[in-house]
Every structure is written in C-alpha cells, then in structure tokens.
N, C-alpha and C positions, 0 to 999 in steps of 0.2 A: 352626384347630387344627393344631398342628404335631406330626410326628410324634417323637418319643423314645425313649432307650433301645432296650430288646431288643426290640423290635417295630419299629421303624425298620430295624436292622439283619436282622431276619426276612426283611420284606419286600423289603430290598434284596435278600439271599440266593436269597428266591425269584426275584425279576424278572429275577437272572443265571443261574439253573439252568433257569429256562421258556428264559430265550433259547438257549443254550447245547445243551440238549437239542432242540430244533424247529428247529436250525440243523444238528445232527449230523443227524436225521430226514430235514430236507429235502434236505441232498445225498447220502444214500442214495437219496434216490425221486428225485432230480433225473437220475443216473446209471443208475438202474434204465428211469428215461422215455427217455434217449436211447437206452437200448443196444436199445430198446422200437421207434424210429421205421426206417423202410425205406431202404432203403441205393438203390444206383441200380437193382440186379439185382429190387426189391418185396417181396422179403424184409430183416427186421431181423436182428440178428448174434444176438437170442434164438430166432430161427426156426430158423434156419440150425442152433443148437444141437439142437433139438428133433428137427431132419428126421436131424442122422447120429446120434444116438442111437436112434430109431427103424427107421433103416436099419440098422444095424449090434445091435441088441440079442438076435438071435438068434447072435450070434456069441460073445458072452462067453458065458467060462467061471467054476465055481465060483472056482477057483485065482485066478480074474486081476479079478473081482470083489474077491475077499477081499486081495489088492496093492491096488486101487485103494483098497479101504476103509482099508487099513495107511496109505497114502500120504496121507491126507487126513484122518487120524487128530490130529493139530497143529493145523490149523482150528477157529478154537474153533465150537463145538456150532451159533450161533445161524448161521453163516454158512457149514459144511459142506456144506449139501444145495447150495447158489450153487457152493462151488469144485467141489465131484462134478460137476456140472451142465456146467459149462465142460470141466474135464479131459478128462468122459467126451466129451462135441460132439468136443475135439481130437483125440482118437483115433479114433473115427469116423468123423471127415474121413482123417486120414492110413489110415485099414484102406480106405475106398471109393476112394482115389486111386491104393492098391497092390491094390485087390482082391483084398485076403486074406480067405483063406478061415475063419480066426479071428482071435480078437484074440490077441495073443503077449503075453511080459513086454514085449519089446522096441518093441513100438507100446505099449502104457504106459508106455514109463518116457521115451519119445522123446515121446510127445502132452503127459505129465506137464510136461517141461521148456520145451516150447513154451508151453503153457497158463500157468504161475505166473511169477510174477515172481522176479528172481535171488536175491532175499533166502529164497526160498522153495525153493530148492535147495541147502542144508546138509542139511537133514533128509531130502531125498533120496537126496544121497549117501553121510549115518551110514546109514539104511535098507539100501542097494546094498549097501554092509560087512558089517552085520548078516549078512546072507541070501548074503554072498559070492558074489556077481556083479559080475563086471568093468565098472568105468565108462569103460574107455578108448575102446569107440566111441561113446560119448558125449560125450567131450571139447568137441568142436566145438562143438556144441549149447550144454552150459554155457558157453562161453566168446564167444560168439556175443551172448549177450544183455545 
C-alpha cells in the first residue's frame, strides 16, 4: 500500500519537524553536558558559576540586582534564568579578584560585557544612554571582543 495525497505529505511534515526539533534539543543538552564536565582544576565552568555567585551573593545590592535584571531584560524568557546565571558568575569572579567590598554598576556592566557575546552589546550600550552613564571606560572592553 502506498502512501497518497494529504497524508503522505502529513507524515513527511511530521518526520522533518520530529527531526528538526530533537536535533535543536539535542544540541542544547549537548552544550549544557560539556559545559557540565571538569576542567583540569575538578571543577566544571557550571561550578565554578555557582561558587562566585554564592561567594559574592551577600554583596548585591537592591539597585544593581534591579541593573542586572534591566540588562537581561532582551533574553528571551525561556533562556534568562542561563544568561543571569553566567553574567552574575562573571561579576563574582571579577568582585572576588578585586575584593570588593560590593558589587558596583561598574563590575556589572564590565562582568555584563565579558559574559555576552558582541552581538549582545548594543542593547547594553542603548541601556548605558538611557540611564546616562558614560561608556567610555568601557571602550576597551567592547572592542576587545
């Protein structure tokens, strides 16, 4: 029996959306499992997130929470809590290697540019505009990457 018509083409439709979708699946879990495995030091780079957030989490402030949420505000919804996750580790790291004693705008907005990718630094620096804070000791930074 051979297949025909609108059920022929159904089922091709489905057989490219199963694939399609569990291939998009799998290399989100594929990248979530590396960034998962131990580096040489026996901690993974999601560890490593975990520990300067936890280190550092008595140090944020209302103010620079409520930046950081602004900041990450464009992430769409499903993948937010992942970019917060990263940003905030970044800043973390840079507050415990300057052992400051809070977290500033300015270790946000320096952790923020390390953390993202360059495509992800326009709406940074519309943001900086907005709230009229100077981006020029930042230059480097954006331009660096």
């Amino acid at each position: 029996m051979m297949l025909k018509g609108w059920f022929l083409w159904f089922i091709l439709f489905w057989s490219v959306f199963l694939l399609v979708t569990m291939s998009i699946g799998g290399f989100f879990m594929f990248r979530k499992f590396l960034k998962r495995l131990p580096k040489e030091d026996g901690k993974s780079e999601l560890d490593w997130q975990e520990y300067y957030i936890e280190q550092t989490r008595h140090l944020w402030g209302e103010e620079e929470k409520a930046l950081l949420e602004e900041l990450v505000k464009p992430v769409p919804e499903l993948f937010r809590d992942v970019a917060r996750q990263k940003i905030a580790g970044k800043i973390g790291e840079l507050a415990l290697q300057e052992n400051a004693s809070r977290i500033t705008k300015d270790l946000i907005i320096r952790g923020y540019i390390i953390a993202t990718p360059k495509r992800d630094h326009k709406f940074l620096i519309k943001t900086l505009k907005e709230k009229q804070i100077n981006i020029a000791p930042y230059e480097h930074l954006l331009q660096s990457k």
